[in-house]
C-alpha atoms as a printed R data frame, in Angstrom:
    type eleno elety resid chain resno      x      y       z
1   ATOM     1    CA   UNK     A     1  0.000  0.000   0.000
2   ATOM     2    CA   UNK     A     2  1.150  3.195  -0.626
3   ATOM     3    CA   UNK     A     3  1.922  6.016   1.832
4   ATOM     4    CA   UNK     A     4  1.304  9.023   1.658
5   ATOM     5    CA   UNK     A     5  4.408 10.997   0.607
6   ATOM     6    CA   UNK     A     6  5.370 13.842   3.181
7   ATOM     7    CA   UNK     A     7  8.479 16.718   2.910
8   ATOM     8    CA   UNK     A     8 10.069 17.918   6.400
9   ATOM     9    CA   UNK     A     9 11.529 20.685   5.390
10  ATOM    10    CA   UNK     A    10 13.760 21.863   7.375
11  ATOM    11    CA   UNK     A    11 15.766 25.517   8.254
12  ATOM    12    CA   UNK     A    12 18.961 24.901   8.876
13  ATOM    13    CA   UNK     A    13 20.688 25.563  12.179
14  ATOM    14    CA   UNK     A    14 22.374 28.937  13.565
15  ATOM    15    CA   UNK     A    15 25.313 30.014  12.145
16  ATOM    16    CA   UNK     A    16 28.431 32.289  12.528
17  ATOM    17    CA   UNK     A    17 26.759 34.896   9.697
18  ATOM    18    CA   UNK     A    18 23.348 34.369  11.212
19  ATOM    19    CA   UNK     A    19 24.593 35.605  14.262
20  ATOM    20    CA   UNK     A    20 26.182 38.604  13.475
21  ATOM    21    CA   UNK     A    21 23.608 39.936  11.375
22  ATOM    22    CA   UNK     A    22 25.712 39.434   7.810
23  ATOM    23    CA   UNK     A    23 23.679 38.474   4.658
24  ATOM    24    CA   UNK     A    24 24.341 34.273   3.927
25  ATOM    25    CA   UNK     A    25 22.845 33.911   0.385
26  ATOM    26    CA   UNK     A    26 25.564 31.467  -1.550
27  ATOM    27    CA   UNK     A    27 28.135 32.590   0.918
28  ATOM    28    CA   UNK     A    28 28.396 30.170   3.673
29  ATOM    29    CA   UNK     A    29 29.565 29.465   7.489
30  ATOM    30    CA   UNK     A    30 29.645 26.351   9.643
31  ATOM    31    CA   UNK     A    31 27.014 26.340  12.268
32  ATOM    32    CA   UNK     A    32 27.553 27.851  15.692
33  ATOM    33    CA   UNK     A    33 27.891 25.856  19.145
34  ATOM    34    CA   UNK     A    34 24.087 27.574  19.660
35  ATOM    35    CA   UNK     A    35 23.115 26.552  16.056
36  ATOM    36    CA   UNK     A    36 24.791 22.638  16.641
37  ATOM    37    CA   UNK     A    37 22.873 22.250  19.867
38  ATOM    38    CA   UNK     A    38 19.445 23.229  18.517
39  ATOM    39    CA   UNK     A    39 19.907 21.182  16.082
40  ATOM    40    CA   UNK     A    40 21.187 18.262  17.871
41  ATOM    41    CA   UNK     A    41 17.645 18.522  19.802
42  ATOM    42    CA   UNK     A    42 15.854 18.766  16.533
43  ATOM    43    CA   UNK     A    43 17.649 15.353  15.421
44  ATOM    44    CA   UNK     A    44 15.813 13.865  18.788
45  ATOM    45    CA   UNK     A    45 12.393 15.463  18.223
46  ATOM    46    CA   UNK     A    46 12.885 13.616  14.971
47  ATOM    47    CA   UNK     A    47 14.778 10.231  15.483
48  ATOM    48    CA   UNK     A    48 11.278  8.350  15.731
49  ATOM    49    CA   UNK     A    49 10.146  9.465  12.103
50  ATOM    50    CA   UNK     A    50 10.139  7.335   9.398
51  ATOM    51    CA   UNK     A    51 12.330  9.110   7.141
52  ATOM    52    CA   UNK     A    52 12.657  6.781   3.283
53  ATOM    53    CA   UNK     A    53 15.387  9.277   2.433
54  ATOM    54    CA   UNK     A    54 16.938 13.152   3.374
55  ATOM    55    CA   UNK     A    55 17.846 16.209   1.152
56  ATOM    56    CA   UNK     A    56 19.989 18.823   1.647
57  ATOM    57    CA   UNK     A    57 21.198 21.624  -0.429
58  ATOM    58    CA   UNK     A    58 25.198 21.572  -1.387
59  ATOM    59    CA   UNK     A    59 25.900 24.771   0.858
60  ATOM    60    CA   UNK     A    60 27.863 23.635   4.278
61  ATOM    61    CA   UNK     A    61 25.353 24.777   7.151
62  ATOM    62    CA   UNK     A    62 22.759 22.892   5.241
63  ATOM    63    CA   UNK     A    63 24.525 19.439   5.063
64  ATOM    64    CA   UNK     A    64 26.392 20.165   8.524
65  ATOM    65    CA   UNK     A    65 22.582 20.104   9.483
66  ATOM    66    CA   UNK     A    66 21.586 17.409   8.076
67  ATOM    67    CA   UNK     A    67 24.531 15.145   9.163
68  ATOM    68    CA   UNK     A    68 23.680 16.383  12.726
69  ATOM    69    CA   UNK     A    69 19.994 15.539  12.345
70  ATOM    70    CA   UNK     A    70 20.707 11.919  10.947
71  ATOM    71    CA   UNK     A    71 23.459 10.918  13.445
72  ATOM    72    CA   UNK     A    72 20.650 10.956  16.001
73  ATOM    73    CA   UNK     A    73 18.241  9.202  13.942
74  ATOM    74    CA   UNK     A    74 17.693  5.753  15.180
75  ATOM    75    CA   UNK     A    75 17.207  4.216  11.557
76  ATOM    76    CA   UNK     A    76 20.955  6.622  10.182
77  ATOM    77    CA   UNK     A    77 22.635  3.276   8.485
78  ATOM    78    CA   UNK     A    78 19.189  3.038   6.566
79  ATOM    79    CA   UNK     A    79 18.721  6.360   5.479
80  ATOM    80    CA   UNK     A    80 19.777  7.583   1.725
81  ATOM    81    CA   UNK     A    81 20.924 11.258   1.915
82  ATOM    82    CA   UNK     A    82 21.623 13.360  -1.396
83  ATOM    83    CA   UNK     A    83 22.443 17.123  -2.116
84  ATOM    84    CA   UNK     A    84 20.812 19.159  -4.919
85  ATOM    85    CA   UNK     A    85 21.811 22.636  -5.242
86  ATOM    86    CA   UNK     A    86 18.443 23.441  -6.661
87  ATOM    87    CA   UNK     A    87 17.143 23.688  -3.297
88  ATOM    88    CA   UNK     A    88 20.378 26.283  -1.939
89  ATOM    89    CA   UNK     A    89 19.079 29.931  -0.683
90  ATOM    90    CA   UNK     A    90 18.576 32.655  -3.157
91  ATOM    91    CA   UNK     A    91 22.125 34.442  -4.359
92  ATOM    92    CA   UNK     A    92 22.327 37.765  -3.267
93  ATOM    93    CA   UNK     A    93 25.244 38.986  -5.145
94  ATOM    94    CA   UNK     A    94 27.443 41.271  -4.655
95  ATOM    95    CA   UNK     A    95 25.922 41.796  -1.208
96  ATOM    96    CA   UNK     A    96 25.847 38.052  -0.465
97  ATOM    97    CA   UNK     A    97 28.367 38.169   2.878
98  ATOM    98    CA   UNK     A    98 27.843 42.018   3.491
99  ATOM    99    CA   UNK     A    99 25.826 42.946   6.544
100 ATOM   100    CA   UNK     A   100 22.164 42.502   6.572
101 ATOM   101    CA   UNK     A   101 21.571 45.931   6.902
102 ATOM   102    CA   UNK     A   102 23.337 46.779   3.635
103 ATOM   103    CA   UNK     A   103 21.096 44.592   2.069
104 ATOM   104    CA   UNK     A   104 17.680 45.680   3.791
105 ATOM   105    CA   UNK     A   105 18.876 49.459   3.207
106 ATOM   106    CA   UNK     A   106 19.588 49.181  -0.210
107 ATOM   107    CA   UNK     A   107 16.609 46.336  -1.527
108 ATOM   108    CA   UNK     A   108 13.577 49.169   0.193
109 ATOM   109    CA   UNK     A   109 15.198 52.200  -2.039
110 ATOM   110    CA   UNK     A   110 14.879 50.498  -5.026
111 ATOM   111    CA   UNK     A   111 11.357 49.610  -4.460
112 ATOM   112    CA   UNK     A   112 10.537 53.431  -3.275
113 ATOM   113    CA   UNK     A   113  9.860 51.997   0.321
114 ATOM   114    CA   UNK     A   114 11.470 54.267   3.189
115 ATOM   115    CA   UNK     A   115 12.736 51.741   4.867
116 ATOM   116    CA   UNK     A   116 12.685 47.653   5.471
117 ATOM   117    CA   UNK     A   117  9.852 48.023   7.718
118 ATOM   118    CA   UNK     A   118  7.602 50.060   5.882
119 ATOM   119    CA   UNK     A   119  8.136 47.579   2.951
120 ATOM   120    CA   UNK     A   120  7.586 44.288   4.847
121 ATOM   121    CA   UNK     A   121  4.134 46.120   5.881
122 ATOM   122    CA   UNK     A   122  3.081 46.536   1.950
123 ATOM   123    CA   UNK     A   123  2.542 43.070   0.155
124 ATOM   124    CA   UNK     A   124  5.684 43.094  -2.318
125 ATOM   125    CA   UNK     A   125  6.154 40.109  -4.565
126 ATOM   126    CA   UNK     A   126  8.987 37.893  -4.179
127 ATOM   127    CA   UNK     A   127  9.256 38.846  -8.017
128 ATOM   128    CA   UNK     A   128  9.767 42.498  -6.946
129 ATOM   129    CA   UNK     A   129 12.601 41.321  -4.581
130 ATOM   130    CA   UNK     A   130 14.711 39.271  -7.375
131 ATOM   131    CA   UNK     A   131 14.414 42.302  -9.203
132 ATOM   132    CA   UNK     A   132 15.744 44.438  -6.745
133 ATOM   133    CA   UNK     A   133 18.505 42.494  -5.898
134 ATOM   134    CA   UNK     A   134 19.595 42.481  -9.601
135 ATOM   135    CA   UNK     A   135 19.514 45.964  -9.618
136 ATOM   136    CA   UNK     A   136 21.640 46.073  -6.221
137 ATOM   137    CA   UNK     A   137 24.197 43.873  -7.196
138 ATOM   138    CA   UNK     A   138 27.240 45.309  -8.332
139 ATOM   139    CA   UNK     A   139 28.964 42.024  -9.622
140 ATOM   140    CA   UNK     A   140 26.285 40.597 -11.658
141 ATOM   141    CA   UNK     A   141 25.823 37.300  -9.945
142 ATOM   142    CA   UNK     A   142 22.437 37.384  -8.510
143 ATOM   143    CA   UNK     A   143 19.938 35.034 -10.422
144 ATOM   144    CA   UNK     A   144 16.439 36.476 -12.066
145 ATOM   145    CA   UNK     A   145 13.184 35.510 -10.417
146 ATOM   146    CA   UNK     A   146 12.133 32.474 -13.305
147 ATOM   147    CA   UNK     A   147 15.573 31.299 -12.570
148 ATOM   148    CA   UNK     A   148 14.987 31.220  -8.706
149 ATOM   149    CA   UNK     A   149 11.381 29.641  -9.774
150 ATOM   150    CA   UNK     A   150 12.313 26.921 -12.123
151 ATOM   151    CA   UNK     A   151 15.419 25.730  -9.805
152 ATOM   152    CA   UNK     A   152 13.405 25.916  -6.600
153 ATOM   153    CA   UNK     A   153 10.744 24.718  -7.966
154 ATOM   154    CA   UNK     A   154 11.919 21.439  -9.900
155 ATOM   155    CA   UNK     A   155 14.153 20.860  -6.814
156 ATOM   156    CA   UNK     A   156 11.738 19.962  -4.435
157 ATOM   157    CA   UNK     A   157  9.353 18.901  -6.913
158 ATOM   158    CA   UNK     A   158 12.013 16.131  -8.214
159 ATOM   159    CA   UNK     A   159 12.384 15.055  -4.272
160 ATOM   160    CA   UNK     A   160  8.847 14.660  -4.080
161 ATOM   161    CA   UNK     A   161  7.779 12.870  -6.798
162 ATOM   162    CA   UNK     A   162 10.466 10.526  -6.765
163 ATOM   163    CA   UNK     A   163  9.500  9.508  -3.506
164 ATOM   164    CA   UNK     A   164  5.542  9.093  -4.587
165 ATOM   165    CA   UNK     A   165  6.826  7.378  -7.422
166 ATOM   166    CA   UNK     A   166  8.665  4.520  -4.843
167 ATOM   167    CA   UNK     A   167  6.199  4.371  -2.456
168 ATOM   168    CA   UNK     A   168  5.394  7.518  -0.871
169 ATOM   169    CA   UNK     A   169  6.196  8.258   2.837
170 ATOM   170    CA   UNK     A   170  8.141 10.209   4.869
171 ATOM   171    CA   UNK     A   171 11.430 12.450   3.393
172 ATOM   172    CA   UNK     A   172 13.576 15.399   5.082
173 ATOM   173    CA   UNK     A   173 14.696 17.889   3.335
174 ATOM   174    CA   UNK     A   174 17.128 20.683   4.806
175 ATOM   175    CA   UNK     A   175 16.971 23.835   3.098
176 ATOM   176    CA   UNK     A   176 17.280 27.837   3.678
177 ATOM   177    CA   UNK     A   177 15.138 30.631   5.139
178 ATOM   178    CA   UNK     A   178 14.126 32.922   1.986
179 ATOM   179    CA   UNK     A   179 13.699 29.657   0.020
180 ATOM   180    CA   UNK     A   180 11.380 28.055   1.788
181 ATOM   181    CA   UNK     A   181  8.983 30.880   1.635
182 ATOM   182    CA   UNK     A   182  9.762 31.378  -1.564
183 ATOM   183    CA   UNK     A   183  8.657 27.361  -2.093
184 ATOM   184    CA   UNK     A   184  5.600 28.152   0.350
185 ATOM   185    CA   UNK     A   185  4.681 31.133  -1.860
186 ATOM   186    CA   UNK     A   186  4.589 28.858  -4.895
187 ATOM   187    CA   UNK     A   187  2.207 26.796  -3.593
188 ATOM   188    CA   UNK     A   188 -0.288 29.047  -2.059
189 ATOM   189    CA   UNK     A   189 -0.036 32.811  -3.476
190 ATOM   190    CA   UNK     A   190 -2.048 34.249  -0.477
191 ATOM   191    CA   UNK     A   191  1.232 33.637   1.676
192 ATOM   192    CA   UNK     A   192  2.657 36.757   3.348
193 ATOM   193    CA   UNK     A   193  6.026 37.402   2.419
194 ATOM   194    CA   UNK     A   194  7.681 35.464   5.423
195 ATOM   195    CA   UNK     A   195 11.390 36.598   6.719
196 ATOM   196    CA   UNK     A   196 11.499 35.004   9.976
197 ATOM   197    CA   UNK     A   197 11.379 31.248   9.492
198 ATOM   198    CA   UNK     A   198 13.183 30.318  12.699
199 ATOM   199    CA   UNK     A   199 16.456 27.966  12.504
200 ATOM   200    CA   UNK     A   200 15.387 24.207  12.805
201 ATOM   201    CA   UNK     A   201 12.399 25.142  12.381
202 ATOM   202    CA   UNK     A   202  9.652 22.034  10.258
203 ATOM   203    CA   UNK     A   203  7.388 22.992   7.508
204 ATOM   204    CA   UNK     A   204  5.875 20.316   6.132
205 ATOM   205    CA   UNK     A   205  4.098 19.796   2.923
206 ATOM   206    CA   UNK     A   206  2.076 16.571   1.217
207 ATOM   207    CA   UNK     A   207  2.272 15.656  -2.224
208 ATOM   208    CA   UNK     A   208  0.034 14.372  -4.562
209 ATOM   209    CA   UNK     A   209  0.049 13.818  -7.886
210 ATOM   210    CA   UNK     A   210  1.803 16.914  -9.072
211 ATOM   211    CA   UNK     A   211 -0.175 19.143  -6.179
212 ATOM   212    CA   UNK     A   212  1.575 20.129  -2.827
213 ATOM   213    CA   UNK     A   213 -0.306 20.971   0.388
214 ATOM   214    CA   UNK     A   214  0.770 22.844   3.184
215 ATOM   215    CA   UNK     A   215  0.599 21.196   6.443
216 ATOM   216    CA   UNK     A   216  2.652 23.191   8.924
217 ATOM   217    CA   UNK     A   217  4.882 26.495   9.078
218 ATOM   218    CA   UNK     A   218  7.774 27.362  11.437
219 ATOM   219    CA   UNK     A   219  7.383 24.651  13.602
220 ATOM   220    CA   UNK     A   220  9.843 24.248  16.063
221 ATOM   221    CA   UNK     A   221  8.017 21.943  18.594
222 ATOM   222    CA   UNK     A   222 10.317 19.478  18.338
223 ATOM   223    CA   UNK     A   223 13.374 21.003  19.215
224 ATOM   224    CA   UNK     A   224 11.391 22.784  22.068
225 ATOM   225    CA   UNK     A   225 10.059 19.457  23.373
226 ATOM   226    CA   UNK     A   226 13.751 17.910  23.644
227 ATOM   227    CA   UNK     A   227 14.379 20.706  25.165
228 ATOM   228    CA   UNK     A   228 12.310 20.443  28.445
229 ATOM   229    CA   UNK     A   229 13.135 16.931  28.397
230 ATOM   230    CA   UNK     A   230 16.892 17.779  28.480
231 ATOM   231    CA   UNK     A   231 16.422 20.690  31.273
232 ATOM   232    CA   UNK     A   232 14.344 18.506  33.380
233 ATOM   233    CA   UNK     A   233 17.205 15.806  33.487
234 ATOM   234    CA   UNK     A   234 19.576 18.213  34.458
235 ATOM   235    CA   UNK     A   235 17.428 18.907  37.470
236 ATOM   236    CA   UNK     A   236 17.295 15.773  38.878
């Protein structure tokens, strides 16, 4: 009998950029001892679930994740894991590594906002944004909004229907903050615009024949449940 074929997709954990406030498009830094510890939790809240296979994309803090989350898992040896760089966090060009509020001073001016704030209150399109960022980026590198579509798109599309295709069930998929709106977006164009997807944080999507459904957002339950269960050990 078939399952029913279900994406974790997963935020990666905290990292050195995150921290200190500096853009982390295609740039990349290792996680921090914050980021490794929530995400060591996460791997707990998770080491019951029946995971067929996991996904990350190619950039480090995503597979350091990932490796973190599947060391825990009590099935590890069992599960296939595979990187596809379709699913990596936009590029923010020339900015990409700069601090955020370089970025977030910049992007609003374009757009005729007065500042981040007052654009994040007016419904912008995540097409606006890629454009923006074009325009903002000095070095040419950052991608246009179909190419950020198709990629993040067929990316998680390709994970999903492979696994309906074998069986269905469950898969986890580590992935990046701006893309994972961007994916949630896709699938339901009354989305807000969303910039605070927490680290380790679980959205999770079904998948049926071509259609994905939105189950959760932002969860982070199960790192917060590990959590208690961790501080209440250290009590007694």
């Amino acid at each position: 009998m078939t399952e029913a074929t279900t994406l974790y997709i997963i935020r990666h954990g905290k990292t050195m950029f995150n921290t200190i406030g500096r853009t982390q498009g295609w740039s990349d830094t290792p996680l921090t001892k914050q980021g490794e510890e929530g995400i060591y939790h996460l791997g707990l809240g998770l080491r019951d679930i029946d995971f067929k296979e996991a996904y990350s994309s190619d950039s480090g803090r995503a597979m350091q994740t990932a490796q973190i989350i599947l060391q825990e898992h009590q099935n590890h040896q069992k599960i296939p894991y595979l990187t596809d760089k379709r699913i990596r966090e936009w590029c923010f060009g020339s900015l990409d590594g700069g601090y955020d509020g370089e970025l977030w001073g910049v992007v609003p001016r374009i757009l005729a906002f007065k500042s981040y704030e007052d654009m994040m209150t007016t419904k912008i399109t995540y097409r606006e944004l890629a454009n923006a960022i074009i325009e903002a980026d000095t070095a040419d590198w950052a991608e246009p909004y179909e190419v950020i579509r198709d990629r993040v798109w067929s990316g998680f599309e390709d994970i999903a229907h492979h696994r309906e295709k074998n069986g269905g069930g469950k898969v986890m998929v580590v992935s990046h903050g701006l893309t994972i709106s961007f994916l949630l977006s896709l699938i339901d164009a009354s989305l807000p615009m969303q910039m605070a997807l927490e680290n380790g944080s679980v959205t999770t999507l079904t998948y049926e024949k071509g259609t994905f459904t939105i189950q959760g957002i932002n969860d982070i339950s199960y790192i917060e449940k590990r959590k208690k269960i961790a501080e209440k050990r250290r009590l007694l």
